[in-house]
C-alpha beads as a LAMMPS data file, in Angstrom:
LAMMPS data file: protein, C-alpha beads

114 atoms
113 bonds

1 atom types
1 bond types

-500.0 500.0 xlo xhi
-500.0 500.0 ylo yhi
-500.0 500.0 zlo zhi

Masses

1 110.0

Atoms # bond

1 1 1 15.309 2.721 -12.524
2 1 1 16.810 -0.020 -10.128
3 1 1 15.157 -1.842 -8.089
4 1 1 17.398 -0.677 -5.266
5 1 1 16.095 3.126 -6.077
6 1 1 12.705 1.608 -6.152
7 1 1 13.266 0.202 -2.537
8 1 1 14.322 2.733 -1.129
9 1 1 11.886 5.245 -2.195
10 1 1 9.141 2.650 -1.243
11 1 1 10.800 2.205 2.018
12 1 1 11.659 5.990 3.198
13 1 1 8.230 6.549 3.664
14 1 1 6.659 5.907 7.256
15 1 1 3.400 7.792 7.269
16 1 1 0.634 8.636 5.335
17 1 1 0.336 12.099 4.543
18 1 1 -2.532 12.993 7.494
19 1 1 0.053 10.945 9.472
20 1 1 -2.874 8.502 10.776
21 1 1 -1.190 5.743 9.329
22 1 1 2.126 4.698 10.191
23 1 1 4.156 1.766 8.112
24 1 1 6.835 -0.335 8.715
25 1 1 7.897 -2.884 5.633
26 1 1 9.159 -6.502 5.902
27 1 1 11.307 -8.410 3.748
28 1 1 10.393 -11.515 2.540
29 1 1 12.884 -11.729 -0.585
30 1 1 14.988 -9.973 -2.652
31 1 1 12.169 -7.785 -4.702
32 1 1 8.878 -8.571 -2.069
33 1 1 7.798 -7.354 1.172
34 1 1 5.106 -6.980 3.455
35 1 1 4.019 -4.059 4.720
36 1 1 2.573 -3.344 8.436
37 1 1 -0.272 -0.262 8.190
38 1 1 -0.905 0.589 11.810
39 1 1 -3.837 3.089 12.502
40 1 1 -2.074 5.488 15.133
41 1 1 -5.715 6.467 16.406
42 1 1 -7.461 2.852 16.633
43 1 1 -4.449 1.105 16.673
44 1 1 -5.545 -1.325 13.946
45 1 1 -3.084 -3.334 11.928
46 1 1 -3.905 -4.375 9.156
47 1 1 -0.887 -6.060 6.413
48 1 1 -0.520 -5.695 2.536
49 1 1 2.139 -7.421 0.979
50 1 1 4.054 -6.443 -2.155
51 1 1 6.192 -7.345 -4.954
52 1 1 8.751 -5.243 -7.280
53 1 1 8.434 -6.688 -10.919
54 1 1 10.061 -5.095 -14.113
55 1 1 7.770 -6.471 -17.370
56 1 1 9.001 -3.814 -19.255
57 1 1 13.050 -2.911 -19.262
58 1 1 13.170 0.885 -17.373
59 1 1 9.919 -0.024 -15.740
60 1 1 9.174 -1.079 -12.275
61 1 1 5.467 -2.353 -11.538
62 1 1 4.239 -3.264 -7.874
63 1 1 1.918 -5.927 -7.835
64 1 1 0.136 -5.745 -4.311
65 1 1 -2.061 -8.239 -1.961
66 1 1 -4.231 -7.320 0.725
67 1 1 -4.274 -9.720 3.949
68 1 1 -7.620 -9.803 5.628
69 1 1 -8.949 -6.303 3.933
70 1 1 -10.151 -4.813 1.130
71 1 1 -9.396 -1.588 -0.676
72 1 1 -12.240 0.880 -2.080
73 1 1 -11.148 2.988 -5.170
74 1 1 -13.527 5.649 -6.598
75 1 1 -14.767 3.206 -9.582
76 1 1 -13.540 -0.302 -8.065
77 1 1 -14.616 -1.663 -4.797
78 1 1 -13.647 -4.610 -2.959
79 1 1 -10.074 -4.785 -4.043
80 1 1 -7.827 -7.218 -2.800
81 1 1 -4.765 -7.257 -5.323
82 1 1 -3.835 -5.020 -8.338
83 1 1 -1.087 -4.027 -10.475
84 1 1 0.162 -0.623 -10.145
85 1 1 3.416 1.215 -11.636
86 1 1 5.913 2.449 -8.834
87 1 1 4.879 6.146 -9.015
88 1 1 0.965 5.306 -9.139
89 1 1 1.865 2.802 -5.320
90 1 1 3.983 5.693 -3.621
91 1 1 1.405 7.883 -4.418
92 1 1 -1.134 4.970 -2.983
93 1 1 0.261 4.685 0.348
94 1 1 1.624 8.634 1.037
95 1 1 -1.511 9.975 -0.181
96 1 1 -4.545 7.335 -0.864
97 1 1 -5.152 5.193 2.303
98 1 1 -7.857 6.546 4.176
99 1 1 -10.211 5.269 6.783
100 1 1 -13.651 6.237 7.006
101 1 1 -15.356 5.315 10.243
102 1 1 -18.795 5.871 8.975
103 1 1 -18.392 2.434 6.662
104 1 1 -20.578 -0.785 7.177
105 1 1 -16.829 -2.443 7.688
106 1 1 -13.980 0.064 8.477
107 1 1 -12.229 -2.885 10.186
108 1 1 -12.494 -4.593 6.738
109 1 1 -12.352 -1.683 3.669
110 1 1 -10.405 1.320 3.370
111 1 1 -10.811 4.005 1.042
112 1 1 -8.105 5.142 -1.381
113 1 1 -8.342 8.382 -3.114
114 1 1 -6.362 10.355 -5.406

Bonds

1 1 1 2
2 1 2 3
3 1 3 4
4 1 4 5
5 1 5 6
6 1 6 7
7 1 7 8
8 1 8 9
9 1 9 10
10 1 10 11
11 1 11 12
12 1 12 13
13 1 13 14
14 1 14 15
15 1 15 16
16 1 16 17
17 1 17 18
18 1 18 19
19 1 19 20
20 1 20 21
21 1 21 22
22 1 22 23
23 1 23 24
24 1 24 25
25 1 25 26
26 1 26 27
27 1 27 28
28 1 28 29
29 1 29 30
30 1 30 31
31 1 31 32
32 1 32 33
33 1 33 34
34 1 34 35
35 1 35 36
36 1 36 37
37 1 37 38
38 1 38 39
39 1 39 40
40 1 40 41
41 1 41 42
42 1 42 43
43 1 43 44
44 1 44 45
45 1 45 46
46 1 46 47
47 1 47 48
48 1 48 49
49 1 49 50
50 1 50 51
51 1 51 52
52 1 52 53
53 1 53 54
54 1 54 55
55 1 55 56
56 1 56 57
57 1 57 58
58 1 58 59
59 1 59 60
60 1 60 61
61 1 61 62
62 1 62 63
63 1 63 64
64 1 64 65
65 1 65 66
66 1 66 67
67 1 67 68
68 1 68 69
69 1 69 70
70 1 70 71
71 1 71 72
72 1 72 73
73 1 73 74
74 1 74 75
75 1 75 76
76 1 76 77
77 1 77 78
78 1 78 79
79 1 79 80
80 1 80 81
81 1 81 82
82 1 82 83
83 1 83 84
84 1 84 85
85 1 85 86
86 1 86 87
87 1 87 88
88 1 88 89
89 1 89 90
90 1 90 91
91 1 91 92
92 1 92 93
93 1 93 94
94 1 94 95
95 1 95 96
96 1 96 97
97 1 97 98
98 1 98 99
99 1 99 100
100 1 100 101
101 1 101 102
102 1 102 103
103 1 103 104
104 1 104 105
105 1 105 106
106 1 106 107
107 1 107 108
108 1 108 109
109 1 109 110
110 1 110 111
111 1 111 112
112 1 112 113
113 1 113 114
């Protein structure tokens, strides 16, 4: 895969599955951006910036870094960058970001499932 392809699947999408969370992406260079998570209920924005790397020919990874939050996985808390592949981030941001109101910090964590 390209990294054009892998922008513009990243890119097409503009909502979290539920639809609470709306995104709009920035670019910074040619293979990073940052994207803008707005909660369409609170109206919290909160920014996550990411880069497209290829350490593997045919592969694309996205190595990700969280501005001001953190994100909770089932076994890993407190998560403020990570390497994922390009299918495993898609499926991250359509499917996994969710906000819990019932948190110590839900202006600070966010809860990703799969």
């Amino acid at each position: 895969m390209t990294f054009n392809k892998a922008k513009t699947l990243l890119t097409a999408i503009e909502y979290n599955l539920d639809g609470r969370m709306k995104y709009t992406y920035d670019l910074i260079d040619s293979n990073s951006f940052k994207l803008r998570m707005e909660d369409c209920v609170s109206g919290k924005v909160r920014y996550l910036s990411f880069e497209l790397r290829s350490p593997k020919r045919g592969f694309i990874e996205v190595g990700f870094t969280c501005h001001d939050f953190r994100l909770n996985f089932p076994l890993i808390k407190n998560v403020e960058s990570m390497t994922f592949n390009l299918y495993d981030f898609i499926k991250l941001i359509e499917y996994g970001i969710k906000i819990d109101e019932n948190e110590l910090h839900p202006e600070q964590d966010l809860n990703v499932e799969f």
